[in-house]
DRENPA-3360 file (N, C-alpha, C; in nm, 2 decimals, always signed):
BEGIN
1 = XXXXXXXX = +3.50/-1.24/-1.11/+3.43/-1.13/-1.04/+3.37/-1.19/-0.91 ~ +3.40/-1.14/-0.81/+3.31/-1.19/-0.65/+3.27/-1.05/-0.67 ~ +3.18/-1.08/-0.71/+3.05/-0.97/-0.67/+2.88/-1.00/-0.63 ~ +2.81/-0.94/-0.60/+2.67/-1.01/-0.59/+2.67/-0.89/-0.64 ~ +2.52/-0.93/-0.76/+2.43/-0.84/-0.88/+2.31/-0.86/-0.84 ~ +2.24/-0.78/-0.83/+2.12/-0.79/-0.86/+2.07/-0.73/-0.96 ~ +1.99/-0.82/-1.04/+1.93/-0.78/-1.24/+1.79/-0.77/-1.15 ~ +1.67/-0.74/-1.18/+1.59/-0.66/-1.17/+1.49/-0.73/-1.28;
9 = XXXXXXXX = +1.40/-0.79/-1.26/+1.32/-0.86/-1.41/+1.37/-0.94/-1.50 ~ +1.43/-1.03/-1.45/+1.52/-1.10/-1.46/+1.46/-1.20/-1.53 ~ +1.36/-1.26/-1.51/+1.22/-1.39/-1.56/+1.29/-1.41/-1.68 ~ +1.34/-1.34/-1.83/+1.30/-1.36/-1.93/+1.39/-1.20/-2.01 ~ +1.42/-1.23/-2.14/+1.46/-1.14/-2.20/+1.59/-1.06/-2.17 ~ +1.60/-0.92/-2.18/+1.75/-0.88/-2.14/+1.80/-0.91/-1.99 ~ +1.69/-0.91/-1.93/+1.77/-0.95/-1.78/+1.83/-1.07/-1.74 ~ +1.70/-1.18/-1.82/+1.77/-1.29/-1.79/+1.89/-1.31/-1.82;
17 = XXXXXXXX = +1.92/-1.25/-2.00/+2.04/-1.30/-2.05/+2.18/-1.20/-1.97 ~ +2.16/-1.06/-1.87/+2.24/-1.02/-1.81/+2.27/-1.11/-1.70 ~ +2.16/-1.17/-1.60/+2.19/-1.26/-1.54/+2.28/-1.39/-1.51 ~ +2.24/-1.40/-1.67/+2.33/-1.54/-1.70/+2.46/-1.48/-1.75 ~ +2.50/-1.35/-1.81/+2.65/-1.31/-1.79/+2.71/-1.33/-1.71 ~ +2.62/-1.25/-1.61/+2.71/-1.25/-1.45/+2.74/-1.35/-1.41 ~ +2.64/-1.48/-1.39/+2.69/-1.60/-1.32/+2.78/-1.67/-1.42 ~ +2.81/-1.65/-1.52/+2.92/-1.71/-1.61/+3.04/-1.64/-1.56;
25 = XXXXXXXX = +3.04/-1.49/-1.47/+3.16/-1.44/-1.50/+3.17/-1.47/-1.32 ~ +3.12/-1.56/-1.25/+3.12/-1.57/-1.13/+3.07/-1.51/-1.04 ~ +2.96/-1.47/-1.04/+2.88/-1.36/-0.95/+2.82/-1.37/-0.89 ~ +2.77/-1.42/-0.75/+2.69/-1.42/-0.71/+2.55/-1.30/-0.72 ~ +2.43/-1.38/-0.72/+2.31/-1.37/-0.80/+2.19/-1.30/-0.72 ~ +2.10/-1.20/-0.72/+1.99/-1.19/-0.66/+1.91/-1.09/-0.80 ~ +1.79/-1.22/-0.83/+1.71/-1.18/-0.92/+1.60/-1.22/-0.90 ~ +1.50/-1.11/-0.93/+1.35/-1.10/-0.94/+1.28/-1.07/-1.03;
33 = XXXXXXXX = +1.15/-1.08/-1.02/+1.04/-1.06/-1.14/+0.90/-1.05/-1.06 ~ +0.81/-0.99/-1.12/+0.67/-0.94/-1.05/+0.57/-1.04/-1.05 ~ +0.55/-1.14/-1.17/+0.47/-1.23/-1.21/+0.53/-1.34/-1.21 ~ +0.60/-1.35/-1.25/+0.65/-1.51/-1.32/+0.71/-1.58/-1.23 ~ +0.64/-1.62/-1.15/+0.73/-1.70/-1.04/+0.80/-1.83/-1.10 ~ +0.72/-1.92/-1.14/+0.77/-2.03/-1.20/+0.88/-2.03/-1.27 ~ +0.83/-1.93/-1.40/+1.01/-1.89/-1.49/+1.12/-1.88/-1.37 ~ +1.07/-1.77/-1.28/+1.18/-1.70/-1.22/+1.25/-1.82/-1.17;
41 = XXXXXXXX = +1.19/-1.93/-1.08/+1.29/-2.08/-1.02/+1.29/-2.11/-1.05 ~ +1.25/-2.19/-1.18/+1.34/-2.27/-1.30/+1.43/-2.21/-1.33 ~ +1.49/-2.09/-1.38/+1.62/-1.99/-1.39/+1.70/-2.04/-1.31 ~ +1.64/-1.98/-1.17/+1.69/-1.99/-1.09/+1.75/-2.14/-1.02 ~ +1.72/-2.24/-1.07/+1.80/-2.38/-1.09/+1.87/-2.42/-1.16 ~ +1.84/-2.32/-1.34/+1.93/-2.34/-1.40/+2.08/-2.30/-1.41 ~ +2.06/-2.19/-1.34/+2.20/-2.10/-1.28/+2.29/-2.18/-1.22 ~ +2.20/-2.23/-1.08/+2.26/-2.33/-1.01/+2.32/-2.44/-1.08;
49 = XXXXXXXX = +2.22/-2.48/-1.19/+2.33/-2.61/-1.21/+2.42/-2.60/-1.33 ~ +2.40/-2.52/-1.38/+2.51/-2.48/-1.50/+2.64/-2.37/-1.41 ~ +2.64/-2.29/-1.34/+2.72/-2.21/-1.28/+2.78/-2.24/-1.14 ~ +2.69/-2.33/-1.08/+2.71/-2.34/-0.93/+2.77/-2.24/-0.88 ~ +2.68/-2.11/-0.90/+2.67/-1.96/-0.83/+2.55/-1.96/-0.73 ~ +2.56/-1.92/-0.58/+2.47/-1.90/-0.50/+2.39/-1.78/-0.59 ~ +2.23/-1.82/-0.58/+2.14/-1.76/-0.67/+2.00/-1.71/-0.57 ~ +1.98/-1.62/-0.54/+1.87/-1.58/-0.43/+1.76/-1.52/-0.57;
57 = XXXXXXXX = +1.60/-1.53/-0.57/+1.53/-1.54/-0.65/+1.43/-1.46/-0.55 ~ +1.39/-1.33/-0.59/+1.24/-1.25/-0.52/+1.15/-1.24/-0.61 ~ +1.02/-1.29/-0.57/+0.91/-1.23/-0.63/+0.82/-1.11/-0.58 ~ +0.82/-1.03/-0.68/+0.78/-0.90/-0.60/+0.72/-0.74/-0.68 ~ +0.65/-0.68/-0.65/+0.66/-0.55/-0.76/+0.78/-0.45/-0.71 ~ +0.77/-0.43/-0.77/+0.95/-0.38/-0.75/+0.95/-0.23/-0.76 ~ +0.82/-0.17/-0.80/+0.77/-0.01/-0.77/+0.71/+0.00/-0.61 ~ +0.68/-0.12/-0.55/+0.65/-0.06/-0.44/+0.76/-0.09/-0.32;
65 = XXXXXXXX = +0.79/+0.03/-0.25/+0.87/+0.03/-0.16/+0.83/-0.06/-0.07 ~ +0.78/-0.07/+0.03/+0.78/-0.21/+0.16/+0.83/-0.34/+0.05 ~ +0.78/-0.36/-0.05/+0.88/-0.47/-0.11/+1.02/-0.48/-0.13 ~ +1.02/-0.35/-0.20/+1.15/-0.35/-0.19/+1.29/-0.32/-0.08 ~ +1.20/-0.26/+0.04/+1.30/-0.28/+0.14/+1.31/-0.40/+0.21 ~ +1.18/-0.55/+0.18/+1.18/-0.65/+0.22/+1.31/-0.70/+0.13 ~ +1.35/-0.67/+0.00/+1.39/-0.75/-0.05/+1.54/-0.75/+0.00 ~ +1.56/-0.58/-0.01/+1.68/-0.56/+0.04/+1.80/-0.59/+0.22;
73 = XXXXXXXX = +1.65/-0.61/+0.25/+1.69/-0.69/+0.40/+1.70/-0.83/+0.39 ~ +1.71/-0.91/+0.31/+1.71/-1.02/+0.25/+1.82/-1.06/+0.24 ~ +1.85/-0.93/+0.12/+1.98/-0.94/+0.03/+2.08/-0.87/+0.17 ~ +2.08/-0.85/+0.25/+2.19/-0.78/+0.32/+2.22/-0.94/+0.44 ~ +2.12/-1.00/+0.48/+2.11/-1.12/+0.53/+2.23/-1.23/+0.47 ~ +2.16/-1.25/+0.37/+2.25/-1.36/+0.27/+2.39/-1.32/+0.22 ~ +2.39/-1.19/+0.14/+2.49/-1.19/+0.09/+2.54/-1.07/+0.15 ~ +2.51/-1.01/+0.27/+2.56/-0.84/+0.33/+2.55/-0.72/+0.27;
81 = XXXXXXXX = +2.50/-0.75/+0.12/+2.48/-0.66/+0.08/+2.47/-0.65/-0.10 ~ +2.48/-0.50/-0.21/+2.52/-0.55/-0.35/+2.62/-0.50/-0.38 ~ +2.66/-0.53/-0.45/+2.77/-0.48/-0.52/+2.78/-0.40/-0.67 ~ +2.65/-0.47/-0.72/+2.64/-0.42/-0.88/+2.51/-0.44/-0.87 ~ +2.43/-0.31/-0.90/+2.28/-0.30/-0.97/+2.22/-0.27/-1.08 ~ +2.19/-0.38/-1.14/+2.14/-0.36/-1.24/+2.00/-0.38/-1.26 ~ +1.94/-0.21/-1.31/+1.76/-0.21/-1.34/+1.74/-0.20/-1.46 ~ +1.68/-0.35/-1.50/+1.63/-0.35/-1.61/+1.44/-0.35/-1.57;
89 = XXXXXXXX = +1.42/-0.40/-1.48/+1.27/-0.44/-1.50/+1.19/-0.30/-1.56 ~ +1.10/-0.32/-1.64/+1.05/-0.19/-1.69/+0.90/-0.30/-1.76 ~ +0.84/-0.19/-1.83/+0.72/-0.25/-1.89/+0.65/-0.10/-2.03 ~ +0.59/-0.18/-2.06/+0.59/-0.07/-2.21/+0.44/-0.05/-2.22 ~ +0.40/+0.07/-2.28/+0.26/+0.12/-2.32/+0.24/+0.17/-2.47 ~ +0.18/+0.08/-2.57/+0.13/+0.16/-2.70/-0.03/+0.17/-2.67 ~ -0.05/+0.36/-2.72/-0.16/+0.39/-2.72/-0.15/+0.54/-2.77 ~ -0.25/+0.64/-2.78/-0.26/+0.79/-2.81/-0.27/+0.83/-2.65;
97 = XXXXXXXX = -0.20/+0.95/-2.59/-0.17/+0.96/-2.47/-0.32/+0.99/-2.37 ~ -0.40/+1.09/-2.53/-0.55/+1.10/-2.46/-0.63/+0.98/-2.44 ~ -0.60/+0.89/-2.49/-0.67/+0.78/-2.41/-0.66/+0.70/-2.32 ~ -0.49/+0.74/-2.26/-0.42/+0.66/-2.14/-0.50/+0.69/-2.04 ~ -0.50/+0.59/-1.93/-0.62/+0.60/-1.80/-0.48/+0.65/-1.71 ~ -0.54/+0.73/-1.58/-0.41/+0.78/-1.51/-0.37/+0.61/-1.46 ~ -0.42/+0.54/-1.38/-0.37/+0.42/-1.38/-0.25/+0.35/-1.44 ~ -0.30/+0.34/-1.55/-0.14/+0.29/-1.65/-0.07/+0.39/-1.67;
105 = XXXXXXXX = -0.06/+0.54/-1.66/+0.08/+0.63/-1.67/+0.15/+0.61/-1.54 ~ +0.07/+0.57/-1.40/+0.14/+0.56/-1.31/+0.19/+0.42/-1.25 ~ +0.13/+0.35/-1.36/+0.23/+0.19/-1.33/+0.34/+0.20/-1.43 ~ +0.33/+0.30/-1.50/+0.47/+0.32/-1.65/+0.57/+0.35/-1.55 ~ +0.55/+0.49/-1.48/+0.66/+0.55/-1.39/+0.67/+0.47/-1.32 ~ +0.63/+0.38/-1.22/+0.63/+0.37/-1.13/+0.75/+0.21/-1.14 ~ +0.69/+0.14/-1.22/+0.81/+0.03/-1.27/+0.90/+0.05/-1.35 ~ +0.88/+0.16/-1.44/+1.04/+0.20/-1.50/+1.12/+0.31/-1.44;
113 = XXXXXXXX = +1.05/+0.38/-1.36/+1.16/+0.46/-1.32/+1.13/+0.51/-1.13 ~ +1.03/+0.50/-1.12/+0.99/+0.55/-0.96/+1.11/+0.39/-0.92 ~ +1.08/+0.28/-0.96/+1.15/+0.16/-0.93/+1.33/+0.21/-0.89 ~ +1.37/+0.25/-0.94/+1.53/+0.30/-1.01/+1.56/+0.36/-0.87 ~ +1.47/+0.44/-0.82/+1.51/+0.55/-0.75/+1.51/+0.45/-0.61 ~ +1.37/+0.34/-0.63/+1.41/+0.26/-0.46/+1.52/+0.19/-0.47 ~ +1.56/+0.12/-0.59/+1.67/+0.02/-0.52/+1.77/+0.11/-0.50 ~ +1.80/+0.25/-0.61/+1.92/+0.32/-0.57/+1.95/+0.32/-0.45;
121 = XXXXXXXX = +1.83/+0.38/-0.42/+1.80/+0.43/-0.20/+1.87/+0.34/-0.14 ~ +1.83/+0.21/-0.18/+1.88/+0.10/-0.06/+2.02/+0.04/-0.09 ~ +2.04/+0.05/-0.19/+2.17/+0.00/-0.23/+2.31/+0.12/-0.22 ~ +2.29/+0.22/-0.22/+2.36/+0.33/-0.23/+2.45/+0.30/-0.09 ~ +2.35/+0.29/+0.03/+2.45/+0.30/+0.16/+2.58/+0.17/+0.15 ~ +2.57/+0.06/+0.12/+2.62/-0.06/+0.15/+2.73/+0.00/+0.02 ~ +2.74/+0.06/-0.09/+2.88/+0.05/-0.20/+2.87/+0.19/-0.13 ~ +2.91/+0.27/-0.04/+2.99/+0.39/-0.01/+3.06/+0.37/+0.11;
129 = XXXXXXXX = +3.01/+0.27/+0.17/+3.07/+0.14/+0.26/+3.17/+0.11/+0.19 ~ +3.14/+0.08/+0.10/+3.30/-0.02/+0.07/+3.38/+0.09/-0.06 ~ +3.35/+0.22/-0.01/+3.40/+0.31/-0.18/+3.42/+0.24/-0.33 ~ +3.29/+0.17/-0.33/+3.29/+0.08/-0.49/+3.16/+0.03/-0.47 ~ +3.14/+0.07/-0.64/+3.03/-0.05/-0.69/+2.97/+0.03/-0.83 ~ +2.86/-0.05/-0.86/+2.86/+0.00/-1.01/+2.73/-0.04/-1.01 ~ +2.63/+0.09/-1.09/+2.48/+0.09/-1.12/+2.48/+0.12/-1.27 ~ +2.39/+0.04/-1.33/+2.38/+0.03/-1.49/+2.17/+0.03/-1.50;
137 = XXXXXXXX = +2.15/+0.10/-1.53/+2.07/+0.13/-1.59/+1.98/+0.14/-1.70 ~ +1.90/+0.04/-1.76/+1.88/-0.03/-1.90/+1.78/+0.05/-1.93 ~ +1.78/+0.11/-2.01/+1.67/+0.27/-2.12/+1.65/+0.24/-2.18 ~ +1.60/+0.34/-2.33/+1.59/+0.30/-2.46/+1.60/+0.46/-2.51 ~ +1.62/+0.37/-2.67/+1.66/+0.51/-2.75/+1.51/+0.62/-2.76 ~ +1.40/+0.59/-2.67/+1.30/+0.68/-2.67/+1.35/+0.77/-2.60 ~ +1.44/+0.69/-2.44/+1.40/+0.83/-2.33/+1.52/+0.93/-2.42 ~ +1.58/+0.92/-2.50/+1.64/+1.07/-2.57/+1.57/+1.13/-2.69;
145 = XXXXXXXX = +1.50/+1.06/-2.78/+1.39/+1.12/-2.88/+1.23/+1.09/-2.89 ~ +1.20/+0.99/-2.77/+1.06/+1.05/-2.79/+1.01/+0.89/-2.94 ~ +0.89/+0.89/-2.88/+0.80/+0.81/-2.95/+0.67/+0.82/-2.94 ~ +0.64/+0.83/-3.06/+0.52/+0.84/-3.09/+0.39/+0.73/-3.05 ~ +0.30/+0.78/-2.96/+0.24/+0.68/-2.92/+0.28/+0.59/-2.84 ~ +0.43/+0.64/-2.72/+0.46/+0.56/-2.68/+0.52/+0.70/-2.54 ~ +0.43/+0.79/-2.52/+0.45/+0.91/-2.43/+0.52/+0.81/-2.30 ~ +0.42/+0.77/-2.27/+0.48/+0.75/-2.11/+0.58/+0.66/-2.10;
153 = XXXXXXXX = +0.62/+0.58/-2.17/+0.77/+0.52/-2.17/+0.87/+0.55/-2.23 ~ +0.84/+0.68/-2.32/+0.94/+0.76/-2.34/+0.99/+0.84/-2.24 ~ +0.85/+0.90/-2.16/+0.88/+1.00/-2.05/+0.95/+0.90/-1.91 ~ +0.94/+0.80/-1.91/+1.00/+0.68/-1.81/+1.15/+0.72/-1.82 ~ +1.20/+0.71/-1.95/+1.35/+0.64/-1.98/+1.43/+0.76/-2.02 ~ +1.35/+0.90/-1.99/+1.42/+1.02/-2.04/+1.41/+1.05/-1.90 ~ +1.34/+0.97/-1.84/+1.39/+1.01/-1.65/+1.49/+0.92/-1.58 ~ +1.50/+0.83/-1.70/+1.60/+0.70/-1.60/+1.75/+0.79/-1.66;
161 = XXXXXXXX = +1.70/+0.84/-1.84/+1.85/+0.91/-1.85/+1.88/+1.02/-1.76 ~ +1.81/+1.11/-1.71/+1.85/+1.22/-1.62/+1.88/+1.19/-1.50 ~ +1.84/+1.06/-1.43/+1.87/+1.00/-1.33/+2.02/+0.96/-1.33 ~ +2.05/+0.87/-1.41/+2.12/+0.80/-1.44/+2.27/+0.91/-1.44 ~ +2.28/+1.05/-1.50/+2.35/+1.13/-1.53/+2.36/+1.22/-1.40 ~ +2.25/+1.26/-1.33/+2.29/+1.33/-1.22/+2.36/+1.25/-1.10 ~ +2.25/+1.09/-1.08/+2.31/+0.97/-0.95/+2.49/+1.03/-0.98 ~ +2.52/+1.00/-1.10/+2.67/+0.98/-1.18/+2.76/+1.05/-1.10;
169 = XXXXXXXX = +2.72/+1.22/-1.11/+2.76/+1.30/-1.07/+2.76/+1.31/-0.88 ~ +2.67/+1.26/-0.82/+2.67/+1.25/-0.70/+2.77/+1.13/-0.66 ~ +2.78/+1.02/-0.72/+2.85/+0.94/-0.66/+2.97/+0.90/-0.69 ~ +3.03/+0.97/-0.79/+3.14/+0.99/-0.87/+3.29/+1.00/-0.73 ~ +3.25/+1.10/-0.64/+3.38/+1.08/-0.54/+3.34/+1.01/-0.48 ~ +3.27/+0.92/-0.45/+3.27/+0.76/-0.36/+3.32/+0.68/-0.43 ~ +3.39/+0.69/-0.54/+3.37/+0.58/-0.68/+3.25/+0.50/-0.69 ~ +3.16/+0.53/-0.71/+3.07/+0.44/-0.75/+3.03/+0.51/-0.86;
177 = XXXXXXXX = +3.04/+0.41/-0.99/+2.95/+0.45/-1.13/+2.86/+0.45/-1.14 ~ +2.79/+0.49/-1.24/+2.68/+0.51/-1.28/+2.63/+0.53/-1.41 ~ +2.58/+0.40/-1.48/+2.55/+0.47/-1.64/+2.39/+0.42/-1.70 ~ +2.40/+0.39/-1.84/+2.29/+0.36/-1.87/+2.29/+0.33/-2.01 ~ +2.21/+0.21/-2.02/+2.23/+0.13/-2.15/+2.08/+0.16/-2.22 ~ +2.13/+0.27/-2.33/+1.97/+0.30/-2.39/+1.97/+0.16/-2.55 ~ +1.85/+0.11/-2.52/+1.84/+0.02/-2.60/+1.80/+0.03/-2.68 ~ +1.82/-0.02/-2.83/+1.71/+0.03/-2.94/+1.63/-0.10/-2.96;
185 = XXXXXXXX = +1.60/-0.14/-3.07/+1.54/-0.25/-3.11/+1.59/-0.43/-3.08 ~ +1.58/-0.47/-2.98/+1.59/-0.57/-2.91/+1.51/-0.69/-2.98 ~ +1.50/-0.83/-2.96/+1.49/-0.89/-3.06/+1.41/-0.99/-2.86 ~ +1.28/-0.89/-2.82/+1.23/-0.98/-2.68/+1.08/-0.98/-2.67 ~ +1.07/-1.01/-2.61/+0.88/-1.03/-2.60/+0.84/-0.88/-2.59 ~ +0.88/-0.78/-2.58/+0.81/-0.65/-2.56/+0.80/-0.63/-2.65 ~ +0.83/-0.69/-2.76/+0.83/-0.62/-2.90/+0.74/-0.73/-2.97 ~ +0.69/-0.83/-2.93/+0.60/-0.88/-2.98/+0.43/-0.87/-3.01;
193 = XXXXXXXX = +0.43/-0.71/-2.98/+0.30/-0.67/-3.04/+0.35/-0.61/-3.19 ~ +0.46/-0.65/-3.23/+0.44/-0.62/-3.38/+0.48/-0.76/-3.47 ~ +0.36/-0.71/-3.58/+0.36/-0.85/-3.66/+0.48/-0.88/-3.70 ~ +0.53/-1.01/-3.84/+0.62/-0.99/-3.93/+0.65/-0.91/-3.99 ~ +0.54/-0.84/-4.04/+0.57/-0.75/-4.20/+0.59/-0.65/-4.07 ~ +0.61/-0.54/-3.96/+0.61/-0.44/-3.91/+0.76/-0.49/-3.86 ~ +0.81/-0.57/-3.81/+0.94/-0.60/-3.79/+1.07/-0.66/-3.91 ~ +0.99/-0.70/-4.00/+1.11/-0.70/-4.11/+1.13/-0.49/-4.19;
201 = XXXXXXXX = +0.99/-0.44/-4.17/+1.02/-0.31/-4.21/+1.11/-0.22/-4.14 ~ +1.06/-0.23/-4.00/+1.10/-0.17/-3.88/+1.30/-0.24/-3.88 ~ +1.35/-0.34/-3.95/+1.50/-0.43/-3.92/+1.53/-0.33/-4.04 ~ +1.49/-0.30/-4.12/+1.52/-0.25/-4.28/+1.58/-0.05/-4.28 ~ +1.51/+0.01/-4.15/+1.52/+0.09/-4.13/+1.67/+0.11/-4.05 ~ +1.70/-0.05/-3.98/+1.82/+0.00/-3.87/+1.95/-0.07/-3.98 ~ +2.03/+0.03/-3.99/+2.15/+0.01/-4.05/+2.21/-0.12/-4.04 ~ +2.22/-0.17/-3.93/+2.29/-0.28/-3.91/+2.22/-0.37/-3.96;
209 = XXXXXXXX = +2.05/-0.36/-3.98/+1.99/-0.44/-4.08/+1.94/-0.56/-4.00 ~ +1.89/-0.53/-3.87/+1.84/-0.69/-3.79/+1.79/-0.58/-3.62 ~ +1.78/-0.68/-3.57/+1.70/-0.64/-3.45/+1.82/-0.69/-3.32 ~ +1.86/-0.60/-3.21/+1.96/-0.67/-3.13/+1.98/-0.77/-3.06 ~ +2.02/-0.86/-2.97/+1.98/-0.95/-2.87/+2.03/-0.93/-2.76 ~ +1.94/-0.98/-2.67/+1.94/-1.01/-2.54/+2.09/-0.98/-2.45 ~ +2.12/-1.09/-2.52/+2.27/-1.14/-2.53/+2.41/-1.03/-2.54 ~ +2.37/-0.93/-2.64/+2.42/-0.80/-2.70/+2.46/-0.74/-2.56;
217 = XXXXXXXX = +2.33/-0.68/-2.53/+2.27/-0.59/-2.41/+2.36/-0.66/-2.29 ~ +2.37/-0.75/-2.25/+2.39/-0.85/-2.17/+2.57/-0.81/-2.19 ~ +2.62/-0.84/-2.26/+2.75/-0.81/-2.29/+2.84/-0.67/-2.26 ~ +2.73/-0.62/-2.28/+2.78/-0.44/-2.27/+2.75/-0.39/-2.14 ~ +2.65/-0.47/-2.02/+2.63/-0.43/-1.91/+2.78/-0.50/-1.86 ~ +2.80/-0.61/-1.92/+2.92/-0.66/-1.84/+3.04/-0.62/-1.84 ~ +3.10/-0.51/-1.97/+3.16/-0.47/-2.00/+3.17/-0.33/-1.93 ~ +3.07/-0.28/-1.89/+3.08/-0.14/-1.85/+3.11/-0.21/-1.68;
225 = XXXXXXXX = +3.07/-0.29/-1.59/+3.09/-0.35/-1.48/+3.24/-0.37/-1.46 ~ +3.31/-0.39/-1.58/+3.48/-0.43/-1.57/+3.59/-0.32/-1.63 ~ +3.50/-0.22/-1.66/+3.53/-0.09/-1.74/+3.63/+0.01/-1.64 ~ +3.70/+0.08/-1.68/+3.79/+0.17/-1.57/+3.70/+0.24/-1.50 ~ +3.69/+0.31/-1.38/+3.64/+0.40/-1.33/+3.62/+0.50/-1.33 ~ +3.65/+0.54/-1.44/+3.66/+0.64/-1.53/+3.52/+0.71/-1.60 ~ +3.49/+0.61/-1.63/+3.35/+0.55/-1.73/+3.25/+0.58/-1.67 ~ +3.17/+0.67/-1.63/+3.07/+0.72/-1.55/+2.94/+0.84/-1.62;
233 = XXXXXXXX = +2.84/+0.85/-1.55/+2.75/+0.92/-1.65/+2.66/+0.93/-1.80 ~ +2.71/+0.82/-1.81/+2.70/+0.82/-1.95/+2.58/+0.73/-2.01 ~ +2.52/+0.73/-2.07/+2.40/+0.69/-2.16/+2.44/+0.65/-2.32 ~ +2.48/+0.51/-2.29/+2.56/+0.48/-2.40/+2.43/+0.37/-2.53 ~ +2.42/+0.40/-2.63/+2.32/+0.37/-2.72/+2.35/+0.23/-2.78 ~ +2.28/+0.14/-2.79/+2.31/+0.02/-2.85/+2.19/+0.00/-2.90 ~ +2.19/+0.04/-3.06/+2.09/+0.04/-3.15/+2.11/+0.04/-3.28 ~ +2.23/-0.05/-3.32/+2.26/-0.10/-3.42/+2.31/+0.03/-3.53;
241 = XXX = +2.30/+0.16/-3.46/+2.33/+0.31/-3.57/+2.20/+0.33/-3.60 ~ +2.07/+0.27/-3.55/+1.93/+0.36/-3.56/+1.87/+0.45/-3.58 ~ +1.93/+0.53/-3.40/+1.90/+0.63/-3.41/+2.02/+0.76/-3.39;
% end
């Protein structure tokens, strides 16, 4: 694949390990993260020396626009442009909704899904330019049923799926796809606010009987990337038969 990707929160967890799909399958690389600088260039060396894939690394919040048109002027510098985007960066809220402060409902939206809508923006012109390219969109099985105590990032990822299905439809005669990888129980640090005994119950519940990986997720982004053109719209579930 000569393509340049850009993974989106990339530091750690499903991103990283889509990251490292991509530079295995030859891709040139543009990945970032909000905090973790350090993680992010060590990655970002390890890429280099295991793949010897040109690898560009931003640190940045990725909800606010002047960043993200910095980043995108960057990425059009170096590599002219993207070719595949992939938004995983997102962040999670457990609590009872009456006690959420407006503050954190609006860093929910704003990094799981106000985010979606900038890089679409900037990325959209450069693949209608070339009539190709492919946007994947990493959800979870909330944004279609809802979690309890988990309002605003349900309401995030039931906007990335309506996003995700309408973009589809708009960009469908440029060929450019568009889908979305609703995640269920992932096996990554977001889920490490639950003990043992709450994650061996919570594995017992999912048919497949274990929690998914990284790696999984990582696989099926790359699969939908090499997929016919055909394959568009769609909110496809990887949750072991959960939910």
């Amino acid at each position: 694949m000569n393509k340049t990707v850009l993974v989106t929160g990339a530091s750690r967890g499903i991103g990283r390990s889509i990251a490292s799909a991509f530079a295995a399958a030859g891709c040139r690389l543009v990945i970032t993260c909000a905090s973790s600088g350090p993680r992010l260039l060590e990655f970002r060396q390890k890429l280099d020396e295991t793949y010897h894939t040109p690898v560009l690394a931003s640190i940045g919040d990725i909800s606010d626009y002047a960043y993200v048109e910095r980043l995108f002027s960057e990425i059009s510098a170096v590599f002219g442009g993207v070719d595949i985007l992939i938004n995983n960066a997102g962040i999670s809220h457990i609590g009872l909704l009456s006690d959420m402060d407006i503050a954190a409902w609006n860093r929910i939206l704003g990094t799981n899904l106000t985010s979606v809508f900038f890089t679409c923006k900037l990325a959209i012109p450069y693949m209608l330019q070339r009539k190709s390219g492919k946007i994947i969109n990493i959800s979870s099985v909330w944004g279609s049923v809802g979690a309890s105590c988990e309002v605003a990032y349900s309401a995030s990822k039931g906007g990335v799926n309506a996003f995700t299905r309408a973009l589809a439809k708009e960009l469908a005669p440029s060929n450019i796809q568009v889908n979305a990888i609703a995640c269920g129980m992932i096996d990554t640090r977001m889920n490490d606010c639950f003990s043992e005994e709450e994650r061996l119950a919570l594995a017992e519940e999912i048919p497949s009987g274990r929690f998914g990986t990284p790696e999984e997720v990582a696989a099926l982004a790359l699969q939908l990337c090499t997929a016919n053109d055909y394959l568009t719209g769609q909110i496809i579930t990887l949750d072991g038969g959960w939910i």
